[in-house]
C-alpha positions in Angstrom: 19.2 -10.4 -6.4 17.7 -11.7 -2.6 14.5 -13.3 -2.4 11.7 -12.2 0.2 12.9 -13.6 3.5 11.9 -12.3 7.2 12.8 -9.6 8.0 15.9 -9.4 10.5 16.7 -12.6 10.0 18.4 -12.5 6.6 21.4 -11.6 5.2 20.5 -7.7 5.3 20.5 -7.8 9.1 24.3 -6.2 9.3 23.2 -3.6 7.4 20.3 -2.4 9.3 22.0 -3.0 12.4 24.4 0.1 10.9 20.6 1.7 9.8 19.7 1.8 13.2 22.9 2.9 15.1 22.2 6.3 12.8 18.5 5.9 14.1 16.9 6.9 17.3 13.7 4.7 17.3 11.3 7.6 18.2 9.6 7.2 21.4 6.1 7.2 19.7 7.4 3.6 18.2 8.9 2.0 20.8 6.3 -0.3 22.0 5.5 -1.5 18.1 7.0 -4.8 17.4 8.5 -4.6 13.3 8.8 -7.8 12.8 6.8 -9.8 15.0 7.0 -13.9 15.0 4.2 -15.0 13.6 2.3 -17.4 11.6 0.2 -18.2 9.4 -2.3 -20.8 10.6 -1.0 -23.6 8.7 2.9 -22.9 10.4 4.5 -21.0 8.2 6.5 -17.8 8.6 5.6 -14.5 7.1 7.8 -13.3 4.0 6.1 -10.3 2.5 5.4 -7.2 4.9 3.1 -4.6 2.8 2.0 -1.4 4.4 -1.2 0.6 3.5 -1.7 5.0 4.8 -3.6 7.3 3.4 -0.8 10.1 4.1 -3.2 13.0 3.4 -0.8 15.0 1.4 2.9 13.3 1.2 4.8 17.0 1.6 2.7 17.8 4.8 4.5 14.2 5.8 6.9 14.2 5.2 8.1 17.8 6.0 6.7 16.2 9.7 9.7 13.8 9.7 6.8 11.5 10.4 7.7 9.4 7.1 10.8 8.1 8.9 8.7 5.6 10.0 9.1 3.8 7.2 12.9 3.4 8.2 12.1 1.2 11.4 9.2 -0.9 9.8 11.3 -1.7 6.4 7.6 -3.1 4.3 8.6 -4.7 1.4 5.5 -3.1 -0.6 4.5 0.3 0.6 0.6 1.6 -0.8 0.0 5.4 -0.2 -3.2 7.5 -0.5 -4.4 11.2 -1.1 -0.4 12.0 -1.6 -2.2 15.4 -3.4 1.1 15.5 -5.7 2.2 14.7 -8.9 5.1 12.9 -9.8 6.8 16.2 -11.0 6.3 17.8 -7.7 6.7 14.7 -5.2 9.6 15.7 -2.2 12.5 13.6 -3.0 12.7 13.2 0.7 9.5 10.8 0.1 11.2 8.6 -2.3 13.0 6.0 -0.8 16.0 4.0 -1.1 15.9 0.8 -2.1 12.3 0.5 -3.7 10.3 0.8 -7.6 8.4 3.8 -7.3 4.8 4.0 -9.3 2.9 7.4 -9.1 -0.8 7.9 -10.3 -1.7 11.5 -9.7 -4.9 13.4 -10.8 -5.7 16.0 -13.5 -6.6 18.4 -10.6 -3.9 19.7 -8.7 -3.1 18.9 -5.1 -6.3 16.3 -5.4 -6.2 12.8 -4.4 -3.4 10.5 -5.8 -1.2 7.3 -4.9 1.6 6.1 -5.2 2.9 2.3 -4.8 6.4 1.4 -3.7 8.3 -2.1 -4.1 11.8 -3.6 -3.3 10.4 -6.5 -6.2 9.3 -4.9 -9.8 6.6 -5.9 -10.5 5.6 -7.8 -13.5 3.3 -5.0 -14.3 1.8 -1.6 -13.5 -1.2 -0.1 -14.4 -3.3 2.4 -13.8 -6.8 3.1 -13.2 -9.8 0.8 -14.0 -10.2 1.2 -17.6 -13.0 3.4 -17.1 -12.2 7.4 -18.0 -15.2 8.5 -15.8 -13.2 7.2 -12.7 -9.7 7.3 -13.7 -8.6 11.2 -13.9 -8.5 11.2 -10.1 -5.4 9.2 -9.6 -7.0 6.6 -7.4 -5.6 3.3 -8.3 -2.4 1.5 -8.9 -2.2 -2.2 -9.7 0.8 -4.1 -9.6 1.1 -7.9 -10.3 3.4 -10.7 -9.2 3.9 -14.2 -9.6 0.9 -15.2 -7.4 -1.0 -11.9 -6.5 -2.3 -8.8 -8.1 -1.9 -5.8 -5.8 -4.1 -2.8 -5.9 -3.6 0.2 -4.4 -7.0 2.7 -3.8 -8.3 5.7 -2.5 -11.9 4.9 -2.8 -14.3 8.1 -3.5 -15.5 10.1 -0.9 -19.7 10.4 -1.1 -19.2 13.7 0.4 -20.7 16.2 2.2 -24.4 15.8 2.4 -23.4 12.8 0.3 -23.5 15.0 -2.8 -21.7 12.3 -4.7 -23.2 9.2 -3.1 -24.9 8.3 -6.7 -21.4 8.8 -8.3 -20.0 7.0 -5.4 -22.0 3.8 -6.0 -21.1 3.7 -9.7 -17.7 3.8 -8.7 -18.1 0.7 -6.3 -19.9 -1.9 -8.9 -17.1 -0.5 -11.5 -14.4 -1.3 -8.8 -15.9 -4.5 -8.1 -15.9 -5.9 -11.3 -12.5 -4.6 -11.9 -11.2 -6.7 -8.8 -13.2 -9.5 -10.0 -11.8 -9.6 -13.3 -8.2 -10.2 -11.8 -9.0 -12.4 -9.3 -10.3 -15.2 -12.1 -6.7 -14.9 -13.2 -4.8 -15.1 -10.1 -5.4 -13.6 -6.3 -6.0 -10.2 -5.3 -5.0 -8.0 -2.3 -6.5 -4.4 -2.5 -5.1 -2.1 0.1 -6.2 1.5 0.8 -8.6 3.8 2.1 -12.1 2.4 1.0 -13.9 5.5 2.6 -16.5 3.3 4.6 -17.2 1.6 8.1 -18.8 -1.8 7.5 -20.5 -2.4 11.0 -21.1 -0.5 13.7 -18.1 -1.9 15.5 -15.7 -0.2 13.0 -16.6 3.0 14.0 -17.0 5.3 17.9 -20.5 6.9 17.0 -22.6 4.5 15.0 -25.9 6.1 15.6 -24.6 9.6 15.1 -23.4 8.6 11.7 -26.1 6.4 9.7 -26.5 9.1 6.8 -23.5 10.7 7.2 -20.6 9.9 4.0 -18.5 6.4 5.2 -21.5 4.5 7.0 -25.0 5.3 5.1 -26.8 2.2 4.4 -26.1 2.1 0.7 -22.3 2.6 1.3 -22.2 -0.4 3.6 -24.5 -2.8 2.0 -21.6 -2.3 -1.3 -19.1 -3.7 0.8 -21.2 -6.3 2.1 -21.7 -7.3 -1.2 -18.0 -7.1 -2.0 -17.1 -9.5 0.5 -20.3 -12.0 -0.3 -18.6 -12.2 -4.0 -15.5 -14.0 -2.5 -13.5 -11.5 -0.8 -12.8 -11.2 2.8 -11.8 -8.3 5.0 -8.6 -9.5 6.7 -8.8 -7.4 9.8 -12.0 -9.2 10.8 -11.0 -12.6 10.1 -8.3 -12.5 13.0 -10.4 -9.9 15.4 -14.3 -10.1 14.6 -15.0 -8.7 18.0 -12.5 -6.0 18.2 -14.1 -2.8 19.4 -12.0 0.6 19.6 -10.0 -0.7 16.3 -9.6 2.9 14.0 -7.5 3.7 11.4 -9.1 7.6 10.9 -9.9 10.1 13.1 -10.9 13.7 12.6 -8.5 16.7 13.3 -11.2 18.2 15.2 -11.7 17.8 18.7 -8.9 16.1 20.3 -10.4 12.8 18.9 -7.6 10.5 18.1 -6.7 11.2 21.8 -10.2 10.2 23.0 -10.0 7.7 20.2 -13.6 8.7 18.9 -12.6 7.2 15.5 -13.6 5.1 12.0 -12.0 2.1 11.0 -11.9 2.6 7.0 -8.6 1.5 5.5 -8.8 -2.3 5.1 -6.7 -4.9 3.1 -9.7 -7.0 1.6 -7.9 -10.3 -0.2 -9.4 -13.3 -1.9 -10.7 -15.8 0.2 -8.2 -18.4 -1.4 -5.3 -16.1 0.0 -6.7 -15.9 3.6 -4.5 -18.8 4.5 -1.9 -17.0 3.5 -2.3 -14.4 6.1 0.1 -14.4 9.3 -1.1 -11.2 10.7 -3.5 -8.1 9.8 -2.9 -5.1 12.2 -3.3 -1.5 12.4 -0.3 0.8 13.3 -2.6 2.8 14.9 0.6 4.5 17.8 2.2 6.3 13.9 1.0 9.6 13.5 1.4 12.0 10.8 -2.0 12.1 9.0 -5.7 11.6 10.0 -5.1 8.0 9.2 -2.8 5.4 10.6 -0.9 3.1 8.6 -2.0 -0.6 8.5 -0.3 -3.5 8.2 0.0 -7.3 6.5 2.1 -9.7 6.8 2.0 -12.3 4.3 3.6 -15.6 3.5 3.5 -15.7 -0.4 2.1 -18.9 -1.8 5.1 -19.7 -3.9 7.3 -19.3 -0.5 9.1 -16.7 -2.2 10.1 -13.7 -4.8 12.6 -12.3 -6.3 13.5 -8.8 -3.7 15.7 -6.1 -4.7 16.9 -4.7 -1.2 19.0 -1.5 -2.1 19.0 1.6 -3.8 22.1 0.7 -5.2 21.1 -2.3 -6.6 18.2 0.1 -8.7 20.6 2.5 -9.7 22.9 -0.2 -10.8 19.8 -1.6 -13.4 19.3 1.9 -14.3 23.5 2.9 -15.0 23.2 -0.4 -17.1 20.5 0.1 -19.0 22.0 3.9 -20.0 25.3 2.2 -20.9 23.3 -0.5 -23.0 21.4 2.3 -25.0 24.8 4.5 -25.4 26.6 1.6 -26.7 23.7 0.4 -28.9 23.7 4.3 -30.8 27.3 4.1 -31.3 29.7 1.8 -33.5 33.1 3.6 -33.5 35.5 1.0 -32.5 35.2 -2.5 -31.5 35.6 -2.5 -27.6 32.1 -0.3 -27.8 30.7 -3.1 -30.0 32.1 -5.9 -27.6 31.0 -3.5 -24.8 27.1 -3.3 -26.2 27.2 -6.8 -26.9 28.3 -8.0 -23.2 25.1 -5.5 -21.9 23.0 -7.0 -24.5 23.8 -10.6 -23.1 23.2 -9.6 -19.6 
């Protein structure tokens, strides 16, 4: 077992110094820097990389080759979005190496869905917000540390004609509450496509847009009263003046070429984390969806966790837990016994 370290300058570095002599870094993501030396602004480095994309649809991804990204940026925490799969059907190109894999896919087929990867198991998973109205769309994954809770969402769409603005706003004071309710135990990080543009800097055609879904009044004031309740978007404490920052653009038009685009994937954290924070960016140069992944880099409050860094290391706790439960059924002969017993005391 490692512990979260930066990345390239740990003991792993000889192995992906082999990763990348198999790799061609695409040209697309030559000019991103993977690990980049920063700080938070008390000094310290970063230890925890987590990446947040809404993938819109994780076969159309990764059939794209586009997911190899993930090779090159190496996030200790991945959060995914509208993967429209469930966990029976996800491409087992999608899953992998080296990470715990949690899947929360609708009822309806091909419909929303997440799915949350970690090198560290958590110390739980759930699912959903304890609320059946909103939880049979697979929208939410949280997975809890030592010092954070982390939750994965695909906010509700309101639609078009905002057909499902009144359903939309019930989700937001249920989702707020939810976050609250964690963040009196311990801090939270929620990462994911929230579906909405705060200001008229986080998006190309403000005026165009004001009661259109992602930027109507009622969507916005929400969020506003999100972050008033002691929750801050990360983005906007490092660049509150940033214009031409998007994370979405539509297919239609040659826009994420123009760059006529919305800015509505955030990682919103408790103010008590924000010090915490080395960097908050958006990958915005990775295609493959409508959306961009984003990116933060964290140093973790303890200074560190417990990180599982290979595959083989999962499959090992997986072989031993299979040996554990065949030797617990069976009592033939003693080396089984002594066998079970040395598992058991493991």
């Amino acid at each position: 077992m490692k512990r979260f370290l930066k990345n390239g300058k740990d003991e792993n570095s000889s192995k992906k110094a082999k990763m990348e002599e198999k790799l061609e870094l695409p040209t697309d993501l030559k000019d991103i820097d993977f690990n980049p030396d920063t700080k938070t602004l008390d000094g310290r480095d970063w230890n925890v990389k987590i990446i947040s994309w809404n993938v819109n649809g994780i076969r159309a991804v990764t059939k794209s080759e586009k997911f190899n990204y993930f090779k090159f940026e190496e996030p200790d925490i991945i959060c995914l979005q509208e993967t429209k799969c469930a966990e029976s059907d996800y491409p087992e190109s999608a899953k992998l190496p080296g990470y715990h894999i949690f899947y929360n896919s609708a009822q309806k087929k091909g419909y929303s869905s997440t799915a949350l990867y970690s090198k560290t198991k958590p110390l739980a998973v759930s699912y959903g917000i304890d609320i059946t109205e909103h939880d049979n769309e697979g929208r939410v994954i949280t997975a809890e540390y030592e010092n954070f809770f982390l939750v994965n969402v695909y906010v509700p769409n309101s639609g078009q004609k905002l057909v499902r603005l009144d359903y939309r706003r019930t989700w937001n004071s249920a989702f707020l509450e939810f976050c609250q309710s964690l963040d009196k135990k311990k801090p939270v990080i929620v990462a994911g496509d929230l579906n909405v543009a705060h200001n008229e800097i986080d998006l190309a055609n403000p005026k165009n847009n004001k009661r259109n879904s992602g930027f109507t009044a009622e969507e916005r004031e929400d969020f506003t009263g999100w972050l008033d309740s002691g929750f801050v978007d990360s983005f906007r404490s490092f660049y509150p003046d940033r214009t031409g920052a998007y994370t979405f653009w539509t297919y239609m038009g040659g826009a994420r070429k123009r760059n006529i685009g919305w800015r509505i994937d955030y990682f919103v954290t408790s103010e008590r984390l924000v010090g915490n924070i080395a960097a908050s960016e958006i990958r915005e140069k990775v295609w493959g969806s409508d959306h961009c992944p984003i990116m933060l880099l964290l140093a973790n409050p303890s200074g560190a966790e417990e990180k599982i860094n290979s595959n083989d290391n999962i499959a090992e706790e997986k072989e031993n837990e299979e040996k554990t439960e065949e030797n617990s059924n069976s009592s033939d002969t003693e080396e089984n016994s002594n066998e079970a017993e040395k598992k058991e005391n493991e």
